[in-house]
N, C-alpha and C positions, 0 to 999 in steps of 0.2 A: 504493500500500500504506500508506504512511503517513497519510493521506488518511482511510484505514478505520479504524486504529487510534486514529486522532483521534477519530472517530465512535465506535467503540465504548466510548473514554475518557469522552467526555462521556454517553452513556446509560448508562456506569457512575453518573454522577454524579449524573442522575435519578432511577433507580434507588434511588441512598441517600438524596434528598430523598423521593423516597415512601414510604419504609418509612419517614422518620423522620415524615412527615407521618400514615400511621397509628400510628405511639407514640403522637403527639401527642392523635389523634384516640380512641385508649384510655386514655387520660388524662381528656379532656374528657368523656371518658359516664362517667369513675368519678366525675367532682365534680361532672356532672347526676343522676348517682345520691342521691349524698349532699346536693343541695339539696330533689333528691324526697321524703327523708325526714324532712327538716328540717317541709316545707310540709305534709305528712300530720300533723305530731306539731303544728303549728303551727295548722292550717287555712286556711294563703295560697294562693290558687286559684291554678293551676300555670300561668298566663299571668298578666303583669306587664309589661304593652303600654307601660309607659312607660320599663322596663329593658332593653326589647326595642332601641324605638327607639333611647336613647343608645348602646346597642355598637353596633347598625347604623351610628351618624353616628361613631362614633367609628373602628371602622374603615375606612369608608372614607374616611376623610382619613388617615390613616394607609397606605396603598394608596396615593395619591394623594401623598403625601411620599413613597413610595419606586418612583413609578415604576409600579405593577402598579396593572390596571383598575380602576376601583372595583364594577364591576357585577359582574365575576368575586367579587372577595372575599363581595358580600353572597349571590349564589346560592351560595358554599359554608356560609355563616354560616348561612343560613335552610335550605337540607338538613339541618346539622346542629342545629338547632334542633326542626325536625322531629323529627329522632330520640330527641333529650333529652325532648321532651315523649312518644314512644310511650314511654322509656326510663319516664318517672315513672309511669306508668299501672299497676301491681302495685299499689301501697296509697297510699289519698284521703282525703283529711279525710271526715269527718263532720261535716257543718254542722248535722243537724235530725233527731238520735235520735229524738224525737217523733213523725218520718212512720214508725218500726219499729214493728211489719215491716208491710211492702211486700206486695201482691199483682199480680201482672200477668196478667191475662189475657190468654190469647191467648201465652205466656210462651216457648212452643215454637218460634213465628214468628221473622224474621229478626232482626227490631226488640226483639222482646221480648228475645229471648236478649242480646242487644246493652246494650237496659238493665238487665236482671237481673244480667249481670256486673258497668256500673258501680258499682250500688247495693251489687253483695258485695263489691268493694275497696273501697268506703267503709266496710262495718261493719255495714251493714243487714242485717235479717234478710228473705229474700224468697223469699216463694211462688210457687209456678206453678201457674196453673188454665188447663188447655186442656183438647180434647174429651177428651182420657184419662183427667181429673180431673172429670169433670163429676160423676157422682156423691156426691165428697166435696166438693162446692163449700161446704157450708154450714160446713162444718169449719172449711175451707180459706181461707175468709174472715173467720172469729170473729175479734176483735179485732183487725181489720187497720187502721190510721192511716192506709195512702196505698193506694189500689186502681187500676191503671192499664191500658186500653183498648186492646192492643196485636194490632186485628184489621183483617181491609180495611174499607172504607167502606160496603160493602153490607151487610154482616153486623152490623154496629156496632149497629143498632136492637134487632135481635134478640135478639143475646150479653148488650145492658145492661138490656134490658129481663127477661130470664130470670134476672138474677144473684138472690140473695136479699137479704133490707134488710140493708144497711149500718150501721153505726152513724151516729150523727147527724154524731161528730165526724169522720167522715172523708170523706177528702180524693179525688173521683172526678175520675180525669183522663182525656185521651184524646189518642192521638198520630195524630190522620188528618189527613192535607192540606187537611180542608174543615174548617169549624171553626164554622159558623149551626147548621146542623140537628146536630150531633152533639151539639152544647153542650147545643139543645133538648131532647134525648133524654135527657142526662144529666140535667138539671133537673128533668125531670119524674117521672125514675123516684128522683131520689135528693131528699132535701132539705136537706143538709147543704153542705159546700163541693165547689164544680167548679170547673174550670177547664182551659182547652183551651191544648193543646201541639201545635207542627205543627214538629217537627226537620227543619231545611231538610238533609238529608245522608240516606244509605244506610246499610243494614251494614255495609257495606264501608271502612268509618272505619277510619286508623289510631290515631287519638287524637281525642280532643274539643275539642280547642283552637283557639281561633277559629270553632267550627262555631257557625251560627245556628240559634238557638231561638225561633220566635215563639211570643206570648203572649197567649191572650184571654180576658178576663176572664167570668166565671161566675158564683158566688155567694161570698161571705165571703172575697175576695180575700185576707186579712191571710194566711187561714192557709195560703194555697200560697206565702207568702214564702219556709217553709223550703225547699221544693220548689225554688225561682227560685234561692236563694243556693247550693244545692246542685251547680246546673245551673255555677253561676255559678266554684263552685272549680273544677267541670271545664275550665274553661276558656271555657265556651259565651258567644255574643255572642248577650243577649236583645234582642226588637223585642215592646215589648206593642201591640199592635194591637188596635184593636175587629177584631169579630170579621166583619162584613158588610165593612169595608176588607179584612180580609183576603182572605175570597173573593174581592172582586171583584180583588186585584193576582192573586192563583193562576190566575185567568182566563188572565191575560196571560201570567203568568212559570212558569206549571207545561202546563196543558189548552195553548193554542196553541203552545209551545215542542214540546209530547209530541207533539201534531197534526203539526207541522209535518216532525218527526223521524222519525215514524211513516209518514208517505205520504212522505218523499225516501227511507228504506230500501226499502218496495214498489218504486218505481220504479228505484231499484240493480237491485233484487232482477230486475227483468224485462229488462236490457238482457242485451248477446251480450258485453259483458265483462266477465270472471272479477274479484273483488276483487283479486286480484293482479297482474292486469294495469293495471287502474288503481291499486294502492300504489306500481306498479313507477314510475311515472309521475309522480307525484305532488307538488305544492310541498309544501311545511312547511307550510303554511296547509288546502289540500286534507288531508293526512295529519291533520292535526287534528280536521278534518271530520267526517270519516271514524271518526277512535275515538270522538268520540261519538255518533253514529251507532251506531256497534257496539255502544256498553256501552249503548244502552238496550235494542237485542234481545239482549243478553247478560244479563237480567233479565228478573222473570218476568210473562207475560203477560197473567196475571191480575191483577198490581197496579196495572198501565200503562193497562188497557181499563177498571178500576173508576176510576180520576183521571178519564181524561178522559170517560165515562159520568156519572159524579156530578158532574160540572157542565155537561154538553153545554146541556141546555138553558135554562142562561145565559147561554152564550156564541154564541148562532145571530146577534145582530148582530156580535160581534165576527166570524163567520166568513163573513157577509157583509160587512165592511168590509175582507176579508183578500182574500177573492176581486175584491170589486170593483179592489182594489189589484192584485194581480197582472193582472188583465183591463187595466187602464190600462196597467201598462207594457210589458204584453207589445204593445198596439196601438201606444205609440208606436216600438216595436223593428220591428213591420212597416213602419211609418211612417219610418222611416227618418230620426226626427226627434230632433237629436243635442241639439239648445235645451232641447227639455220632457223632456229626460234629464237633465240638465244640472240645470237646476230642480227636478227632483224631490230629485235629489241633494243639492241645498243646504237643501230643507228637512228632508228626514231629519237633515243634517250639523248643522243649528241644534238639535233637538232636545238632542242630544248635548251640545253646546256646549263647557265648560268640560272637558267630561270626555274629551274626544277623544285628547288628546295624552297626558294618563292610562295610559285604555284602550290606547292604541299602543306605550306602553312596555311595559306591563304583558302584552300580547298578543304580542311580540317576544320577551318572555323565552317563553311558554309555545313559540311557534313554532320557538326553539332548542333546547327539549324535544323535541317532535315529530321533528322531523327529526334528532336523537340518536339516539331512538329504531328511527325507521328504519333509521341506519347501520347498529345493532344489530342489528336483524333480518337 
């Protein structure tokens, strides 16, 4: 009996360390509130990667002087981080009054609605033209400074080529994953400044900070600066890219990544066990797998079959280099040949190189994620 009463004394005591650890934590979002507002009436982009790092180094040697993990304190540091920067997201500087007002086409889309809200916490004025709008397009575009592209990849030639002219000085962008022929398309129907945007991220953003933006160059670069520096209070981490470099990494890192996700869910999709019985199952590693897997057929399948469509056929060697690849290994798996397994392994491993050990940290933490998750389920 005593024994229990002991036990219940000390998750008394927890108990009061959590509730004081959320005060604490109602505390710290009221004075990431008030530095949100500071940086909007200021214009300091709401990521400060160099202020970030010293708390990070700072506390955990401080963890480390008292005893508690250093990896625990920095996963609660960077959740809570996370949330200060969704916290700041209500009202943004305005770096480039000059691109008001804004038009997006396509406005109604995921993507669009997504940038049309950052541009109105910024202060900009922004229009929407989709097919509802088509009628008053010419309106709807009169004096617009920044006009932006927010349609799938197939339709892109069509919607830019139908717009009506633009003013000279403005500024035609477009946010598709492929970035040669869009570019061309804008070039040619506009002649003024272009310039192509491919936002490595979804909808589904909680905040902007640290998402990647690549960048490729068009016509009269100077004046999508404001546009860049815009991107840039948001938090966004730019990659200016020619624009033929960039297709051809999307190849790799968009079309055979979708490829390869796309035929391992078919194949889920036709075995005699239930998803649940394989979650039931499952490492932390496998469970990770798995959701993403899921979240790309958990999106829609019209944007997934226009990616990997609009560059299929540049990527027919890469998909002969992919298949000869699995044909090799799979013959040395019948082969029962443990050496040229072995070898293979090490030259994948070289590839990697310096980044392995990286990657292994950084893949560990998500892993502990994953299988949190599951508990919770």
């Amino acid at each position: 009996m005593a024994d229990i009463k002991e036990l219940d004394k000390l998750r008394g005591g927890i108990d009061e360390c959590d509730a004081q650890l959320v005060a604490l934590l109602a505390r710290r979002n009221s004075i990431t509130e008030q530095i949100g507002a500071i940086k909007q009436q200021t214009g300091a982009p709401l990521h400060a990667p160099d202020r970030e790092a010293t708390l990070l180094a700072a506390r955990r040697q401080e963890a480390i002087n008292q005893g508690v993990n250093p990896e625990l304190v920095e996963d609660i540091l960077r959740r809570m981080m996370r949330e200060a920067y969704q916290n700041q997201q209500a009202k943004l500087a305005c770096s480039a009054p000059q691109l008001s007002p804004i038009v997006i086409v396509g406005g109604q889309g995921a993507m669009g609605q997504l940038f049309a809200q950052q541009f109105i916490r910024s202060g900009y004025e922004v229009r929407i033209l989709d097919k509802e709008q088509q009628s008053n397009a010419q309106e709807i575009l009169a004096g617009a400074k920044l006009v932006m592209i927010s349609v799938p990849i197939n339709a892109l030639e069509t919607v830019v080529t139908a717009l009506p002219k633009l003013d000279d000085e403005c500024l035609l962008v477009d946010i598709t994953s492929v970035k040669q022929a869009p570019l061309k398309v804008l070039k040619a129907v506009h002649k003024g400044p272009v310039v192509g945007l491919h936002p490595m991220f979804g909808p589904d953003i909680s905040h902007w900070v640290k998402q990647t933006v690549v960048v490729c160059e068009g016509r009269n670069h100077e004046v999508a600066q404001g546009l860049l520096s815009q991107l840039q209070v948001w938090g966004c981490q730019l990659v200016e890219l020619d624009a033929k470099k960039h297709d051809e990494a999307m190849q790799i890192i968009q079309v055979m990544r979708h490829l390869t996700t796309f035929v391992y869910g078919q194949f889920l999709a036709k075995q005699s066990h239930t998803l649940e019985e394989l979650r039931s199952c499952s490492s932390p590693i496998y469970q990770l797998e798995l959701m993403m897997v899921g979240r790309l057929f958990a999106q829609s399948p019209e944007l997934y079959s226009d990616i990997m469509l609009a560059q299929f056929d540049n990527v027919e060697e890469l998909l002969a280099q992919y298949q000869d690849t699995f044909a090799s290994t799979l013959a040395k798996l019948k082969a029962g040949d443990k050496a040229a397994l072995i070898d293979s392994f090490a030259d994948a491993k070289a590839y990697f190189s310096d980044s392995t050990a990286h990657f292994l940290t950084q893949s560990r933490s998500l892993l502990n994620k994953a299988n949190d998750a599951k508990v919770l389920d």
